[in-house]
C-alpha positions as a printed Julia matrix, in Angstrom:
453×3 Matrix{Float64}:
  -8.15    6.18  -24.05
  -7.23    3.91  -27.04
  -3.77    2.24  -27.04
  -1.98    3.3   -29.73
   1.6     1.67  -30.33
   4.59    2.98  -31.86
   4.99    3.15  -35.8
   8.36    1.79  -37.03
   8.97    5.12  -38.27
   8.45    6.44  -34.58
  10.73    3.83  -33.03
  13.67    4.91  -35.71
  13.18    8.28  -35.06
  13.43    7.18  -31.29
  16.84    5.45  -31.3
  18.4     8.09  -33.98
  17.44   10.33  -30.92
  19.87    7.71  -28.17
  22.29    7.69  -31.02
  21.54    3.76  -31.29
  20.85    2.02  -34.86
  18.3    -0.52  -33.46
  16.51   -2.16  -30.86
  19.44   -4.67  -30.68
  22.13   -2.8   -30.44
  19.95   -0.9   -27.73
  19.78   -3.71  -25.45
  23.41   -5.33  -26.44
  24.49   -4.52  -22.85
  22.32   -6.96  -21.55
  24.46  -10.48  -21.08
  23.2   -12.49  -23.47
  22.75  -15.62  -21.67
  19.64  -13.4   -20.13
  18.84  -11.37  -22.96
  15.61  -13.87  -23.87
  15.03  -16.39  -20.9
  13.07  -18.83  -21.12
   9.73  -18.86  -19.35
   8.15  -22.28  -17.9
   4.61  -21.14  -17.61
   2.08  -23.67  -17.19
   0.22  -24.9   -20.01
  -2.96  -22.0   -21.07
  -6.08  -22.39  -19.83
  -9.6   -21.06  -20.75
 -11.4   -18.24  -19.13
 -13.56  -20.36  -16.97
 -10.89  -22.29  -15.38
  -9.34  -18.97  -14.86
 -12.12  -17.63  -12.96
 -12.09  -20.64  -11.05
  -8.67  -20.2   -10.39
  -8.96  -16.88   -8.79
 -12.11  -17.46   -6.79
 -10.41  -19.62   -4.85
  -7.41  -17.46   -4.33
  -9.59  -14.41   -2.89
 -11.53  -16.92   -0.73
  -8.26  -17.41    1.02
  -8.43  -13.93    1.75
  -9.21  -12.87    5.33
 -11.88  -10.14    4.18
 -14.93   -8.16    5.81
 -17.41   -9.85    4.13
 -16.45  -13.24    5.94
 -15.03  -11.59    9.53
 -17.26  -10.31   12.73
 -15.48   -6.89   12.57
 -14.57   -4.82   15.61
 -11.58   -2.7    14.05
 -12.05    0.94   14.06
  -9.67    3.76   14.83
 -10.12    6.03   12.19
 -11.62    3.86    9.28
 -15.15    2.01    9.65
 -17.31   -0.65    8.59
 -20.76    0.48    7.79
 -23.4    -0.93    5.59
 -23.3     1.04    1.88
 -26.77    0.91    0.16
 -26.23   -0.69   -3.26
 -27.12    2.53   -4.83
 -23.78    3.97   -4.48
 -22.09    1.59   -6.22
 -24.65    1.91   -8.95
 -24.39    5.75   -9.24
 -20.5     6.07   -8.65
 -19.95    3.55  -11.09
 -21.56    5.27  -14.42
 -19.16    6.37  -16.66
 -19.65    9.72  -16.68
 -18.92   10.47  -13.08
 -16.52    6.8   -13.13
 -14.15    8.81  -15.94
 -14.89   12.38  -15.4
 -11.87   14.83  -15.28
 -11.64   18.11  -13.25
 -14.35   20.36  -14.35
 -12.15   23.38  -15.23
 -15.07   23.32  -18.39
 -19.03   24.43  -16.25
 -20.4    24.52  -19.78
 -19.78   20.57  -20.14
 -19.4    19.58  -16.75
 -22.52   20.37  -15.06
 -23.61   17.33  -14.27
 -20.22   16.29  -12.09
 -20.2    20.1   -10.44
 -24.28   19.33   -9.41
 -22.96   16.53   -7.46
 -20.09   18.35   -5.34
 -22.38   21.72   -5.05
 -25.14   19.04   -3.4
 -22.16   17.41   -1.51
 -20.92   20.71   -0.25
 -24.6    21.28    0.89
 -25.07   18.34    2.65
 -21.83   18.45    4.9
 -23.28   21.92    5.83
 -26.36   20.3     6.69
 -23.92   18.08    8.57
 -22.23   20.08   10.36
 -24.29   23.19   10.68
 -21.36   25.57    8.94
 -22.07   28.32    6.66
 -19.93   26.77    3.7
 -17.81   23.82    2.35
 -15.14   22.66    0.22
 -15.19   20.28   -2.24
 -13.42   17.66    0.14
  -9.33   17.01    0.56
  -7.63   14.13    0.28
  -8.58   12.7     4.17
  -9.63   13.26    7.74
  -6.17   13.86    8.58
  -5.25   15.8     5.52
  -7.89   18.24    6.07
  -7.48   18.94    9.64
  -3.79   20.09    8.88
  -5.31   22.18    6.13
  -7.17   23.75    9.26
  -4.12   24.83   10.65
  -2.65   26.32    7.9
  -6.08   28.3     7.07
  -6.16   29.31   10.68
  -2.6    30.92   10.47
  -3.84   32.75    7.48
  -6.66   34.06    9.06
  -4.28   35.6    11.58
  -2.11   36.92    8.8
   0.8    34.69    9.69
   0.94   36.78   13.07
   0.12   33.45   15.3
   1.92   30.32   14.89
   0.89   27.56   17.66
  -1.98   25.39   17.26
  -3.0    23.53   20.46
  -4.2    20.16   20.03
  -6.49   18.3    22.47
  -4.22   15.19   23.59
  -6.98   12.52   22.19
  -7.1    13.71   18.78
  -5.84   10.92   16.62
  -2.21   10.17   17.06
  -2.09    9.55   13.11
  -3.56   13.2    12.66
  -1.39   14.9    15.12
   1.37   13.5    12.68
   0.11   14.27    9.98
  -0.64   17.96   10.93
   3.24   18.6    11.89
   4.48   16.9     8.75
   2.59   19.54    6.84
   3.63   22.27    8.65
   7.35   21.69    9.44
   9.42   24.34    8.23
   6.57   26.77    9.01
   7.7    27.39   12.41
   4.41   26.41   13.77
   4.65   24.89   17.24
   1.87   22.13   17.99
   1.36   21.68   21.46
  -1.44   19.91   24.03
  -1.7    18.82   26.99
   0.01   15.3    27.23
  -1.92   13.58   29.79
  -4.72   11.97   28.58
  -6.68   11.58   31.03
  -6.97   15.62   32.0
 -10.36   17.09   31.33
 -10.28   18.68   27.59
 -11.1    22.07   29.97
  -7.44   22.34   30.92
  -6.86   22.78   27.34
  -7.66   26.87   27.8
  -4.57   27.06   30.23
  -2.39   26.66   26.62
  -4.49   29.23   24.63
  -2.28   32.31   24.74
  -1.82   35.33   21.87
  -0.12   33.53   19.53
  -2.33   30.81   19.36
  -4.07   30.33   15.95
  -6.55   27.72   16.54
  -7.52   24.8    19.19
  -8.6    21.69   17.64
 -10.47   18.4    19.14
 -11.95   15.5    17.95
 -15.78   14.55   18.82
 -16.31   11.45   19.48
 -12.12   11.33   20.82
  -9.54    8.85   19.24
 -10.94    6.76   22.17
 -14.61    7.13   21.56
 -15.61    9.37   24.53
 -17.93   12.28   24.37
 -17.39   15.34   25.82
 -20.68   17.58   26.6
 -21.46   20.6    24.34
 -21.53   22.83   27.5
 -17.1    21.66   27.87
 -16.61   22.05   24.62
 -18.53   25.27   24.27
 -16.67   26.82   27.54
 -13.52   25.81   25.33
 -14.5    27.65   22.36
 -15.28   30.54   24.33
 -12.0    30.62   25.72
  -9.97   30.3    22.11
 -12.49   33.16   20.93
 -11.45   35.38   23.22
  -7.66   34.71   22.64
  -8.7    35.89   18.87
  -7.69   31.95   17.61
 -10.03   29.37   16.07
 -11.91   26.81   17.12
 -11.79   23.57   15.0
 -13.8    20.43   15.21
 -12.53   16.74   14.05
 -16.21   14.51   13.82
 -17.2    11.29   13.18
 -19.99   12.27   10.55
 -21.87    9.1    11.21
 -22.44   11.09   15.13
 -24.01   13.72   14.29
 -27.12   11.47   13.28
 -27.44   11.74   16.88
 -25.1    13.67   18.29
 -24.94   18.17   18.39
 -23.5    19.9    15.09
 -20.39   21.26   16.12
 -21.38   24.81   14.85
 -24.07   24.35   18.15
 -20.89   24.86   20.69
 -18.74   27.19   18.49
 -16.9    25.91   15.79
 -15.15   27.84   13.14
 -13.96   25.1    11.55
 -15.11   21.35   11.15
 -13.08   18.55    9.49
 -13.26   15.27    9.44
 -13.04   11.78    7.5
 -15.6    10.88    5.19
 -14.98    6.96    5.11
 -18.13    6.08    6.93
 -20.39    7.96    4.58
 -20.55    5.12    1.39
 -16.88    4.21    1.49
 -15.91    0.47    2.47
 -12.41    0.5     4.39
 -10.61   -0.72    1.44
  -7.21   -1.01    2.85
  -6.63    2.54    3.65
  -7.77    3.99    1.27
  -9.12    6.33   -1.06
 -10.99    8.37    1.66
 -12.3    11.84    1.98
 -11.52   14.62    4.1
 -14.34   16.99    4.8
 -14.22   20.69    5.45
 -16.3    23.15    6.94
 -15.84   26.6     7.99
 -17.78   29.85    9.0
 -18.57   31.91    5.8
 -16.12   34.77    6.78
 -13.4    32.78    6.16
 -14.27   31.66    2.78
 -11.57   33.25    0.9
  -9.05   31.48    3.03
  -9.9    28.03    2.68
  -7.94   25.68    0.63
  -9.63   23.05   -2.36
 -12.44   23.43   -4.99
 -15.57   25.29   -4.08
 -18.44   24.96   -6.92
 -21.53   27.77   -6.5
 -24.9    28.21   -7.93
 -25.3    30.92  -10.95
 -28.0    32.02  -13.29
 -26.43   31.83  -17.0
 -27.38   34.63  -19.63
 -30.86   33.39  -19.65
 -31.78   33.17  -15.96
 -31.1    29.03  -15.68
 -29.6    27.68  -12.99
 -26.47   26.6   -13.36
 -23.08   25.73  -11.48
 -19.33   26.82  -11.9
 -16.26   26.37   -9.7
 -16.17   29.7    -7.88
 -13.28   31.34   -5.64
 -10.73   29.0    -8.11
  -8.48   32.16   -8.74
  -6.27   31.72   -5.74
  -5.65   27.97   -6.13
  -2.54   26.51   -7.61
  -4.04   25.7   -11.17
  -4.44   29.2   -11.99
  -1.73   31.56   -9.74
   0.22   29.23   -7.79
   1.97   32.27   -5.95
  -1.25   33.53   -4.23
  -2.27   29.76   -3.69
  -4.09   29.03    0.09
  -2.44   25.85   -0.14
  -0.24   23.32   -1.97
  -3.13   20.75   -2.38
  -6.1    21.71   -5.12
  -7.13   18.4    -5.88
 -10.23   16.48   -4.48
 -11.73   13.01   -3.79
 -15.07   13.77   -5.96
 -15.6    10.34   -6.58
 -15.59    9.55   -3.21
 -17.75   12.99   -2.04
 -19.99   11.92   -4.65
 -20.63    8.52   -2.86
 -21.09   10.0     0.05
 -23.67   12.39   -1.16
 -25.52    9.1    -2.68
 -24.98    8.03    1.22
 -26.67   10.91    2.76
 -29.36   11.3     0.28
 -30.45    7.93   -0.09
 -30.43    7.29    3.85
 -31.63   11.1     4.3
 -32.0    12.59    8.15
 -34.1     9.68    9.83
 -31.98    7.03    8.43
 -28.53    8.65    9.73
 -30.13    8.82   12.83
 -30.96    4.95   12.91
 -27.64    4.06   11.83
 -26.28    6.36   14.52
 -28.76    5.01   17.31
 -27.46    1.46   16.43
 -24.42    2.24   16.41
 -24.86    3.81   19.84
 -26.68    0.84   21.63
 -24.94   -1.94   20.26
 -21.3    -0.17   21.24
 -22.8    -0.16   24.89
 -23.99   -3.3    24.71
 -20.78   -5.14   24.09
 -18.99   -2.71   27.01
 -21.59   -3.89   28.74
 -20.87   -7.5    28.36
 -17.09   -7.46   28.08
 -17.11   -5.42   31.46
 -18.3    -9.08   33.16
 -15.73  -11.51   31.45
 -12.9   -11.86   34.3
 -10.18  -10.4    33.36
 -11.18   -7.65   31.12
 -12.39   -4.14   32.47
 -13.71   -1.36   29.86
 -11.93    1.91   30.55
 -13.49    5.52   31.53
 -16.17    7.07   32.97
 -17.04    9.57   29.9
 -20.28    8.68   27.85
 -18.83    7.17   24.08
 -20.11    6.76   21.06
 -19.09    3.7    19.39
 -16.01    2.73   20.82
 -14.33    2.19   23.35
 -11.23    1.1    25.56
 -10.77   -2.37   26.89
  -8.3    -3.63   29.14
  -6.41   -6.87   28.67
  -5.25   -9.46   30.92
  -2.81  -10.82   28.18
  -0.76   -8.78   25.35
  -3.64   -7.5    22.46
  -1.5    -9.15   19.75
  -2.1   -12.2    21.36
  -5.73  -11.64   21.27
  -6.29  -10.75   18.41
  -4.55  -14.0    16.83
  -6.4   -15.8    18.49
  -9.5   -14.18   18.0
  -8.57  -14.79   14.03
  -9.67  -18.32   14.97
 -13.38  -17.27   15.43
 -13.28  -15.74   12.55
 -13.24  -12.08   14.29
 -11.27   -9.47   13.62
 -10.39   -7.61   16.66
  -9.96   -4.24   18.47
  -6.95   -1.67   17.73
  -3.8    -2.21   19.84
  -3.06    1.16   21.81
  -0.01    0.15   22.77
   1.63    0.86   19.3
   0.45    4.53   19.42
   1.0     4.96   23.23
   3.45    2.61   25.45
   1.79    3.02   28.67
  -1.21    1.7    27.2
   0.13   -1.64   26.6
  -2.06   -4.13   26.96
  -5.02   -2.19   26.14
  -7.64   -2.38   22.96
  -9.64    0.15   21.29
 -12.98   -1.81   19.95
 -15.8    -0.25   17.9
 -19.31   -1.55   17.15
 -21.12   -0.49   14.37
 -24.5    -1.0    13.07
 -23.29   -3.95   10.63
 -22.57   -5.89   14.4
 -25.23   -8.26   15.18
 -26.34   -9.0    18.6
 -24.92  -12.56   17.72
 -21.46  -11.25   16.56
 -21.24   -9.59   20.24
 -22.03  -12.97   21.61
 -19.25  -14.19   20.3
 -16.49  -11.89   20.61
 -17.48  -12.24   24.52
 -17.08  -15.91   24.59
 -14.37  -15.7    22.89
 -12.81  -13.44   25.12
 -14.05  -15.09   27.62
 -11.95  -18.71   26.74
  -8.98  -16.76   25.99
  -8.88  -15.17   29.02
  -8.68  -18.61   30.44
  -6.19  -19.93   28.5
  -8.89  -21.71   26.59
  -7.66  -20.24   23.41
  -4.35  -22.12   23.5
């Protein structure tokens, strides 16, 4: 959009409106000893020097591209084919507004009806949304859909201890005032089994997370015992997944699952800080009319083409706010969009390399941090690709020091949980090189021995 300032005649029409004569008299309050200060900027300089200027201020910059990352915990480091910067960045999806218009925008709702597809593929549910805001987001949408399945009758969700301590937040900030009671068992090292002994009649759903906050696995034959058990209280069964798993890993419709949420990052999205993300959602196709966000479906127009239109948009807050499923009808479709990009351009066999990697080179690293003195990986549980680490000196301290290698380090657990002080969540990806592991043990190694001082 073109910037268009104000006329004079707008700007008198303005201050007759403040009951002001003029721009002076409108900022007379202002002392006037620092009405107009003056300004002792450096003399100009030309575009090139400017450039130069700010290349070497971002070089300063601790980033990804020039760290050995082992950070995980939610948000991910994978590689992005260059494609999805390339599509994602065209104008027309770069700029495009919310296609409230199918007869113009077919083109943007193509991309979110193949999106929707693919994280069906994904996860083996019947149907999808057009994505929420993130992983987090998305599961407490979960909740809130699996209450109004039960017609507002059932009003506790039980939560598997390991599900990410920044979700479990997240899911009773949205639903405080609600008079929904989140509950799980607290210990986390019970078996996710003992999770049934919660499940009573006014439970509306159970919800875990596959792989765990702390990268174990549990087998489909647990977590399909566990979704027989919420079934037969009349509750839900939702699944939080890494997508980047189930490359390798069982869809979670295989062992039950109503609903499936999860965080998008991984699929074409660099870290970026925290953000923008995706949340993905999933459910069973009974329950259609009850989830929350955009669905777009595939028509035939007046002349038999194939076309697409947001469908089921009646009940969101854009058109009858009253009879809305929930508060939230926006949608990250830039960010689905590069993840369909993701999918498509690595398609089923490449997912599965990426996941295999991902897999080998995690167990790798346990492997070899489980022999530096001092350090001892954690569990018994297969994982994915992470995993816990115990410290023989505070993490903090690690971690600066492993700044030094230029390696960016595991996630403290001690801020989330106290008695895990001391303890460090690290992931390994397929962007990890067999070199980078090298190093982090050495490092580890010296600073263990005091070497790092």
């Amino acid at each position: 959009m073109s910037y268009v300032p104000h006329t004079d005649a707008d700007r008198r029409e303005m201050l007759a409106a403040i009951g002001v004569r003029s721009v002076e008299e409108l900022f007379a309050v202002v002392p006037e000893s620092v009405r107009f200060p003056e300004l002792k900027l450096p003399e100009p300089l030309s575009e090139a020097e400017v450039l130069e200027e700010l290349r070497a201020l971002s070089d300063s910059n601790a980033d990804l591209d020039h760290l050995a990352c082992f950070l995980g915990a939610g948000a991910y480091r994978h590689y992005i084919p260059s494609v999805v910067q390339h599509v994602i960045g065209r104008s027309e999806f770069y700029t495009a507004y919310t296609p409230y218009q199918p007869e113009i925008s077919q083109g943007t709702l193509q991309t979110i009806f193949e999106y929707q597809s693919m994280i069906c593929g994904l996860t083996g549910m019947d149907v999808s949304n057009a994505s929420h805001y993130d992983g987090a987001t998305a599961m407490a949408e979960a909740v809130i859909m699996a209450i109004s399945v039960g017609r507002g009758k059932r009003r506790k969700a039980v939560v598997a201890p390991a599900v990410h301590p920044q979700y479990r937040e997240v899911v009773r900030t949205y639903t405080q005032g609600m008079g929904v009671q989140v509950v799980g068992d607290e210990d986390l090292t019970a078996d996710i089994g003992r999770l049934a002994e919660r499940i009573d009649g006014d439970t509306a759903c159970v919800i875990v997370q596959v792989p765990d906050f702390f990268g174990g696995l549990d087998s489909p034959e647990t977590l399909s015992a566990l979704a027989d058990a919420t079934h037969r209280a009349g509750a839900l069964f939702v699944v939080s997944v890494d997508p980047i798993s189930l490359g390798l890993l069982k869809p979670p419709a295989a062992y039950g699952a109503d609903i499936v949420v999860g965080e998008g990052q991984a699929l074409g999205l660099p870290p970026s800080f925290g953000g923008p993300y995706l949340g993905f959602f999933a459910c069973r196709e009974e329950y259609v009319r009850r989830m929350a966000g955009r669905l777009v479906g595939e028509t035939v127009d007046a002349q038999g083409r194939r076309g697409y239109v947001l469908t089921l948009a009646t009940r969101e807050q854009h058109i009858r706010r009253e009879r809305a499923t929930s508060n939230i009808c926006t949608n990250e479709a830039l960010c689905a969009l590069a993840a369909s990009v993701y999918l498509a351009a690595l398609g089923p066999r490449g997912l599965r390399q990426v996941a295999e990697l991902c897999y080998h080179r995690s167990h790798y690293a346990a492997k070899r941090i489980a022999q530096v003195p001092g350090f001892a990986v954690l569990g018994d549980r297969p994982f994915f690709k992470e995993f816990v680490v115990r410290c023989p000196i505070p993490v903090e301290e690690i971690n600066a020091e492993l700044m030094e290698w230029d390696i960016l380090g595991g996630y403290d657990l001690g801020r989330d949980y106290p008695h895990l002080a001391g303890h460090m969540l690290l992931c390994v990806t397929e962007l990890n090189t067999r070199a980078q592991i090298d190093d982090l043990v050495m490092a580890l190694r010296i600073i263990g021995e005091g070497g790092g001082e």
